[in-house]
C-alpha positions as CSV (number, residue, x, y, z in Angstrom):
1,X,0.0,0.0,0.0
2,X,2.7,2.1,1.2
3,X,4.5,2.2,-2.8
4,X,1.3,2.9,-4.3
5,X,1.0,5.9,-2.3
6,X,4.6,7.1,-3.1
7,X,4.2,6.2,-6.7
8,X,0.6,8.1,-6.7
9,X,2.3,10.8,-4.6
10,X,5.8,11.3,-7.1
11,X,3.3,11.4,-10.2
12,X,0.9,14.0,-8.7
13,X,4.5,16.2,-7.5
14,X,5.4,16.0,-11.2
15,X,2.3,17.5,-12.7
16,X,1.4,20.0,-9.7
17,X,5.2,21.1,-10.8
18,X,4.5,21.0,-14.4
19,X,1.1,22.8,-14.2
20,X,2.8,25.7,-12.3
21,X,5.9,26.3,-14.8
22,X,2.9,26.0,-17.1
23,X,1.1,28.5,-15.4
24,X,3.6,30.8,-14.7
25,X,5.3,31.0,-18.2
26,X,2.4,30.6,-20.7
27,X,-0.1,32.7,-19.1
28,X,1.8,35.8,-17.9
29,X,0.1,39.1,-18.7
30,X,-0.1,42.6,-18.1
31,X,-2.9,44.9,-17.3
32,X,-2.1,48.3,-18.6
33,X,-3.7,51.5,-17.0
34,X,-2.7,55.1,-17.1
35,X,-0.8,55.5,-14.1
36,X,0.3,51.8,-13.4
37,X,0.7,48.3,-14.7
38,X,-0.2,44.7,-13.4
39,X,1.8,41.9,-14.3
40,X,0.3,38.3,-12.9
41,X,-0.6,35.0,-14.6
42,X,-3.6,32.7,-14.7
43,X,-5.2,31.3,-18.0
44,X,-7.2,33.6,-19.9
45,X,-8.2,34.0,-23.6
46,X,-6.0,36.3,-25.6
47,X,-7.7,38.7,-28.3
48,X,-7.0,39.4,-31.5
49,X,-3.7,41.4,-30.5
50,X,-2.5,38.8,-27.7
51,X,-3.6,41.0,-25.0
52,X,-6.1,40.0,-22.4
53,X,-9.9,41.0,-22.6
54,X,-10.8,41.2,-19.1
55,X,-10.4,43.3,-16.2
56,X,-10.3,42.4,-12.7
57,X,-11.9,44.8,-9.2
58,X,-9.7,46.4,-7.2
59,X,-10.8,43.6,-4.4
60,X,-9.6,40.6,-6.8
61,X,-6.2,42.7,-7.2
62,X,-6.0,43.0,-3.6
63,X,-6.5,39.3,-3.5
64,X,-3.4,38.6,-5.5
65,X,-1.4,40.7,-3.4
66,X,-2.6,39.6,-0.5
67,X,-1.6,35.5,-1.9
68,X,1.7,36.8,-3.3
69,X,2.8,38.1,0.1
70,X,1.7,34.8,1.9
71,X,3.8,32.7,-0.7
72,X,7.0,34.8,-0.1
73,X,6.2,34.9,3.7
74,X,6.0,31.2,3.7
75,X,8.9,30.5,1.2
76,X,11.3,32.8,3.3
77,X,9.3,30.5,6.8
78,X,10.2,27.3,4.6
79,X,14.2,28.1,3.4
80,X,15.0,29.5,7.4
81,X,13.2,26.0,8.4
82,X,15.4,24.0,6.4
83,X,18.6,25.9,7.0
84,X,17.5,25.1,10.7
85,X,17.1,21.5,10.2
86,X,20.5,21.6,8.2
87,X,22.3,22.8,11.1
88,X,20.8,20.9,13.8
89,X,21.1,17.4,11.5
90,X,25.0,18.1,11.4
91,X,26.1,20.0,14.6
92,X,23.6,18.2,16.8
93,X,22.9,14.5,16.2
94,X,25.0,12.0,17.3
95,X,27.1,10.3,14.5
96,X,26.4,6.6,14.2
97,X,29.5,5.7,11.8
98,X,32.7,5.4,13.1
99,X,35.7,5.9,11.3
100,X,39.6,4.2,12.5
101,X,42.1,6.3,12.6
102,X,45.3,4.6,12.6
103,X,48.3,6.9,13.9
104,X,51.5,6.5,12.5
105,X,54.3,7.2,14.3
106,X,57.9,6.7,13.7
107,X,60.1,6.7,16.8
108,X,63.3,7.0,14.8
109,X,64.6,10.7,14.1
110,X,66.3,8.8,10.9
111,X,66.3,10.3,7.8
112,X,65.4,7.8,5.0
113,X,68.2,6.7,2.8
114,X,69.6,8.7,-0.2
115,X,71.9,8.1,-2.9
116,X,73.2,10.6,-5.6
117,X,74.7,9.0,-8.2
């Protein structure tokens, strides 16, 4: 059961992944008005000239702000968590592998021989 949930799970990673370079490439716009510009993406029909024929309210603009600030909140939350875990997963857990050190020491002050021919 366990591998056809992984298997279920890496498939559905792969298209949420592909659906949101998708997104975020092919369906990139800009809303032009006289003293601004918006740039955001979601699919819409183009017209005739590639632009997009519709408008959004001030509320639904607010709304995109208002998700684009809790995605950067959370991906700055998300990169601090893992830097965290990082850290703790190397300075704090106890190492399980032990590796032999063998010393070598030589107790003669003997230089090694040398000829010159």
């Amino acid at each position: 059961m366990k591998s056809i949930c992984s298997a279920i799970a890496k498939y559905l990673l792969v298209v949420l992944f592909v659906s949101y370079y998708v997104g975020g490439t092919a369906f990139t716009h800009t809303h032009y008005y006289p003293t601004y510009s918006v740039t955001h993406s979601h699919p819409f029909q183009p017209g005739a000239d590639g632009l997009p024929h519709h408008t959004h309210s001030s509320s639904a603009f607010n709304t995109i702000e208002g998700l684009d600030d809790i995605l950067v909140e959370a991906a700055s939350g998300f990169f601090s968590l893992a830097v965290a875990w990082l850290l703790l997963s190397v300075f704090i857990q106890q190492h399980k592998y032990i590796t032999p050190v063998h010393l070598v020491r030589n107790v003669s002050l003997r230089a090694p021989p040398f000829c010159i021919k």
